[in-house]
C-alpha positions in Angstrom: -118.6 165.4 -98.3 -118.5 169.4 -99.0 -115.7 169.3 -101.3 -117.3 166.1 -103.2 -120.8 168.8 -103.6 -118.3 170.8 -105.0 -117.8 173.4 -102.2 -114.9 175.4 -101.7 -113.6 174.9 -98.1 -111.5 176.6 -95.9 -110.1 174.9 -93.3 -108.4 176.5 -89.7 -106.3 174.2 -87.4 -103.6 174.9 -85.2 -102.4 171.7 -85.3 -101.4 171.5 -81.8 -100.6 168.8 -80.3 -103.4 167.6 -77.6 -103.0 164.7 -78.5 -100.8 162.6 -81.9 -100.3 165.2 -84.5 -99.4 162.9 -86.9 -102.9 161.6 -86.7 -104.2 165.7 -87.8 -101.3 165.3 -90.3 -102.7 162.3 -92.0 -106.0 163.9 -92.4 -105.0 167.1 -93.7 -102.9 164.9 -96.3 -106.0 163.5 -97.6 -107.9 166.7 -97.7 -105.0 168.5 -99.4 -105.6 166.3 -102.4 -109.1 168.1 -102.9 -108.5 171.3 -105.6 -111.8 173.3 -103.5 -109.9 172.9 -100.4 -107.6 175.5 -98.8 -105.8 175.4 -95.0 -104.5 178.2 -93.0 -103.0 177.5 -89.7 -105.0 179.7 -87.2 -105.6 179.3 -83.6 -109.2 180.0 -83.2 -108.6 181.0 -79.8 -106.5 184.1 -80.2 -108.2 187.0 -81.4 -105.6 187.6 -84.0 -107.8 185.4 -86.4 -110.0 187.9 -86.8 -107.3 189.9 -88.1 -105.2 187.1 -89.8 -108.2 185.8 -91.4 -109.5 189.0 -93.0 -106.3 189.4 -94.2 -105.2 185.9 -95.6 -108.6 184.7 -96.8 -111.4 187.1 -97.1 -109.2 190.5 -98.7 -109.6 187.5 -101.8 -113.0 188.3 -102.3 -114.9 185.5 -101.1 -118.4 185.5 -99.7 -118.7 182.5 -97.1 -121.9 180.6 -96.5 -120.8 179.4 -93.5 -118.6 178.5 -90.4 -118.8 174.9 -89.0 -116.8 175.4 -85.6 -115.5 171.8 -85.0 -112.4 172.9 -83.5 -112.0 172.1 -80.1 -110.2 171.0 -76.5 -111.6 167.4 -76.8 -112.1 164.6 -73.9 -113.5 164.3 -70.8 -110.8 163.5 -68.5 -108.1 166.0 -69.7 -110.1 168.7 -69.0 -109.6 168.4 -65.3 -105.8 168.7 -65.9 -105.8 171.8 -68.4 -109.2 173.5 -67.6 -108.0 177.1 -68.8 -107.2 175.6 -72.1 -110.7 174.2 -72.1 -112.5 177.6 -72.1 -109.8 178.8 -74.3 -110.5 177.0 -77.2 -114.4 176.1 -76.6 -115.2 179.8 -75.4 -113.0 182.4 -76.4 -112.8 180.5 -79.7 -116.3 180.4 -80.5 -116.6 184.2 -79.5 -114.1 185.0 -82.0 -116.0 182.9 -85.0 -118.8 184.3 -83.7 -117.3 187.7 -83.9 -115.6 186.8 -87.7 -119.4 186.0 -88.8 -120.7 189.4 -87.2 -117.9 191.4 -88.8 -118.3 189.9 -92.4 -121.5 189.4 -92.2 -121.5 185.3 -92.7 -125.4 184.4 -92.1 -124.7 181.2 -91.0 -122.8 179.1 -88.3 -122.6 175.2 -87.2 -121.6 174.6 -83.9 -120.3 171.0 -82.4 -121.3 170.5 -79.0 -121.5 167.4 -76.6 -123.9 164.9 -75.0 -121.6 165.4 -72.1 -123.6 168.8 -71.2 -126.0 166.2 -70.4 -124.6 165.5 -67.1 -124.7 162.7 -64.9 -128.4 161.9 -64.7 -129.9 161.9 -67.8 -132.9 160.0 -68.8 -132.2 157.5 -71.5 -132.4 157.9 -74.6 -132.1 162.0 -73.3 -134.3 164.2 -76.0 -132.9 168.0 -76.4 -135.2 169.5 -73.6 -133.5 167.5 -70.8 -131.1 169.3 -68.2 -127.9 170.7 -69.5 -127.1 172.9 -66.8 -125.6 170.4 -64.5 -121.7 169.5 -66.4 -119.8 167.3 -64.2 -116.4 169.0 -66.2 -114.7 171.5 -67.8 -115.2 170.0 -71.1 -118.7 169.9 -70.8 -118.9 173.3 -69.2 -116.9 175.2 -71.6 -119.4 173.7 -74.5 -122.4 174.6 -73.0 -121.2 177.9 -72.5 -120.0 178.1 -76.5 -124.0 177.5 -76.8 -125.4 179.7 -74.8 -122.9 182.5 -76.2 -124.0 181.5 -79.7 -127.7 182.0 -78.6 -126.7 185.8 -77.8 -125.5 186.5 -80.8 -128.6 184.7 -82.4 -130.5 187.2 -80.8 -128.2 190.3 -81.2 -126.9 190.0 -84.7 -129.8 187.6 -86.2 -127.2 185.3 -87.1 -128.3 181.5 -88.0 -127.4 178.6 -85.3 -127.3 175.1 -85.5 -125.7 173.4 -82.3 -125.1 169.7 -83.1 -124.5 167.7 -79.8 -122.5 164.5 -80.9 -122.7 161.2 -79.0 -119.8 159.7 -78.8 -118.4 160.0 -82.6 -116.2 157.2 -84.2 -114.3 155.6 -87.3 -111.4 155.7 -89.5 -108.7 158.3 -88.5 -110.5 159.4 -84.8 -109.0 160.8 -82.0 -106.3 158.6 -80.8 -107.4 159.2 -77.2 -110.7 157.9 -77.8 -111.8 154.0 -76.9 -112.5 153.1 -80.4 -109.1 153.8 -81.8 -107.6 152.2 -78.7 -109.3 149.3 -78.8 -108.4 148.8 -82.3 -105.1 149.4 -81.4 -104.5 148.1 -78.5 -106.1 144.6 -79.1 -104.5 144.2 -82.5 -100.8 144.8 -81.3 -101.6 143.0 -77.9 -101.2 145.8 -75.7 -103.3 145.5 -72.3 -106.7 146.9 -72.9 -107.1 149.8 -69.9 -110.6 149.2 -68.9 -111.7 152.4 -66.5 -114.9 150.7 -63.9 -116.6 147.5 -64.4 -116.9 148.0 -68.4 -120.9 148.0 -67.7 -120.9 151.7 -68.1 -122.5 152.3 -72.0 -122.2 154.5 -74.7 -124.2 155.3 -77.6 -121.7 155.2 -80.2 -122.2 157.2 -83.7 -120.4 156.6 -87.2 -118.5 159.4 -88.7 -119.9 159.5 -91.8 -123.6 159.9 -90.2 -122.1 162.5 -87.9 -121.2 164.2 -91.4 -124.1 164.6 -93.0 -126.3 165.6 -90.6 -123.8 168.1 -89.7 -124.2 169.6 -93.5 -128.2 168.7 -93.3 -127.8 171.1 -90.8 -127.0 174.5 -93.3 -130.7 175.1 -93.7 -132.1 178.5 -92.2 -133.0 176.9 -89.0 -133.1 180.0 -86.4 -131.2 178.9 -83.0 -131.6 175.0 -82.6 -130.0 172.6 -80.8 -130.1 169.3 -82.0 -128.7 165.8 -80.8 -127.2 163.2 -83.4 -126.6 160.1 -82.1 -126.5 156.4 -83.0 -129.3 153.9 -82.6 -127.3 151.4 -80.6 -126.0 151.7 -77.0 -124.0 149.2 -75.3 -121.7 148.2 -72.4 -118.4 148.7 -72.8 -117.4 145.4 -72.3 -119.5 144.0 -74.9 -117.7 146.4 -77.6 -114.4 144.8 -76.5 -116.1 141.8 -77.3 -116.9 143.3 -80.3 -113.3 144.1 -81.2 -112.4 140.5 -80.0 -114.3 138.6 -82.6 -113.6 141.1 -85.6 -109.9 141.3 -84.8 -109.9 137.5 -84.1 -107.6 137.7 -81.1 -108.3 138.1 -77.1 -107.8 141.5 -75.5 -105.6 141.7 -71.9 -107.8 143.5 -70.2 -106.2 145.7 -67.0 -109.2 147.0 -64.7 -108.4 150.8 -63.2 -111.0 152.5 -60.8 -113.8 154.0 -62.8 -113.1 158.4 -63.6 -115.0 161.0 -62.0 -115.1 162.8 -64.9 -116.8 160.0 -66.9 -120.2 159.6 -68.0 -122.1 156.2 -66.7 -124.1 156.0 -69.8 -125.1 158.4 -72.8 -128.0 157.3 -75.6 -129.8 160.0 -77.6 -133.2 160.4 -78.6 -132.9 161.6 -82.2 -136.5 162.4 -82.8 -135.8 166.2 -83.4 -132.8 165.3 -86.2 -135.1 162.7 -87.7 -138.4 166.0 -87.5 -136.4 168.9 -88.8 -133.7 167.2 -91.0 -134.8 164.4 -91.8 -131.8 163.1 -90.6 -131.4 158.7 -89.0 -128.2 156.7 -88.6 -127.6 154.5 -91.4 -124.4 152.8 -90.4 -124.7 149.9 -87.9 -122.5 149.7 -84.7 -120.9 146.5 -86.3 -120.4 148.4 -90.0 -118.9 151.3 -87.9 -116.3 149.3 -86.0 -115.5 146.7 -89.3 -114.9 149.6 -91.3 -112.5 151.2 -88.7 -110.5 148.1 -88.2 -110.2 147.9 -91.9 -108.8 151.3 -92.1 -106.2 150.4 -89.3 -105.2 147.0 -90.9 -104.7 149.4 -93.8 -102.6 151.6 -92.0 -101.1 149.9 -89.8 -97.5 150.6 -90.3 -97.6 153.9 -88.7 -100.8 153.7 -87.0 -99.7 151.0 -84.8 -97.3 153.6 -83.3 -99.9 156.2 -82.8 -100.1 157.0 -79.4 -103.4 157.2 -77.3 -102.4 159.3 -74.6 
């Protein structure tokens, strides 16, 4: 959406390999097409980009608006495996952005947070003011942290914050690891569906493209906020199966597994704030979400088919 304003984007990856590279690949491919677009491969989480950076990008001469941190250790349950690499990436790599818009004096930077700080008790739909200081993992704990460290530096160094808190993003190209892309995958190739509890658990699911554009809506001089974007619609889990069922056209083989400590029972956000200060809603249905991703994947399907999801 930048790059079709007319921006000029940088964009940092490290391309490792937490889950199918050949899924970051694809993407980078299609952004690579774009003349405005650039990509350095920098791990956010060593301080070295501070250095590197400087030195590949900005000795050019060019004034930056703005950093939009999306990089990050993603998903709930791997986080209790790998914590360190957690805090890593979500910490240490927001200090160092942090530290790159200090340095160069960038007025301006985006943060992507979770509804997972939300805990395990939310009230639903959970507005902004509810408690965040409860994680029940390391994901959760090492982005609430990234937020409260952006807040220092708000009030040290004056610079501009936005922290988005995403529920539950989805569509075309998502993380393999995610239910939505194995769903897709999973029911179309006829590969046992891994259902983690009694499916009733429910998610408020948001489109990508939604996710987008509040995410640039966010740019404007805003002080320190936190804001939630979210989708309008929550469900079960085992009624998006269904879902996937009727828009795939063929049964899924469903293998129950004990529900995760490290999951979430339910997550639905109260968007009042996005709606008050950006003007920002939803506009893409749960059904146009998920029809549009299966249609990328029929699309793709040659190699998507061997993506894998763990």
């Amino acid at each position: 959406m930048l790059l079709d304003s007319g921006h000029i984007v940088y964009g940092v990856d490290n391309m490792n390999q937490a889950y199918d590279v050949r899924m970051k690949e694809y993407r980078l491919q299609k952004l690579r097409t774009f003349p405005n677009f650039h990509f350095e491969q920098f791990d956010i989480s060593q301080p070295s980009i501070l250095d590197s950076f400087q030195t590949e990008v900005l000795f050019r001469g060019i004034e930056f608006d703005a950093v939009f941190n999306l990089a990050a250790r993603a998903g709930v349950r791997q986080s209790i495996e790998n914590p360190w690499v957690y805090m890593e990436t979500n910490l240490t790599g927001t200090l160092n952005l942090l530290e790159l818009c200090r340095k160069n004096h960038i007025p301006k930077i985006i943060l992507a947070s979770t509804s997972s700080v939300y805990g395990a008790s939310a009230p639903l739909p959970t507005p902004e003011t509810a408690t965040s200081d409860r994680p029940i993992q390391a994901y959760a704990a090492s982005k609430k942290s990234a937020e409260v460290l952006c807040h220092a530096y708000h009030h040290l160094y004056g610079i501009d914050v936005t922290v988005f808190r995403y529920f539950t993003v989805f569509g075309p190209a998502g993380r393999p690891d995610m239910s939505m892309f194995r769903f897709a995958q999973w029911i179309s190739e006829g590969q046992p569906v891994l259902l983690f509890g009694d499916g009733e658990q429910t998610r408020g699911f948001t489109y990508v493209d939604d996710i987008a554009r509040g995410t640039i809506l966010g740019l404007k001089p805003l002080g320190y906020e936190v804001i939630n974007l979210g989708g309008h619609e929550s469900v079960t889990i085992n009624h998006l199966i269904q879902m996937f069922e009727d828009l795939i056209g063929r049964p899924a083989v469903v293998s129950q597994l004990p529900a995760h400590p490290a999951d979430m029972l339910a997550n639905w956000a109260d968007c009042t704030k996005a709606r008050h200060i950006l003007g920002w809603e939803p506009e893409f249905s749960l059904m146009d979400g998920i029809s549009r991703l299966i249609a990328w994947y029929n699309a793709e399907r040659a190699w998507a088919k061997e993506i894998s999801t763990h």
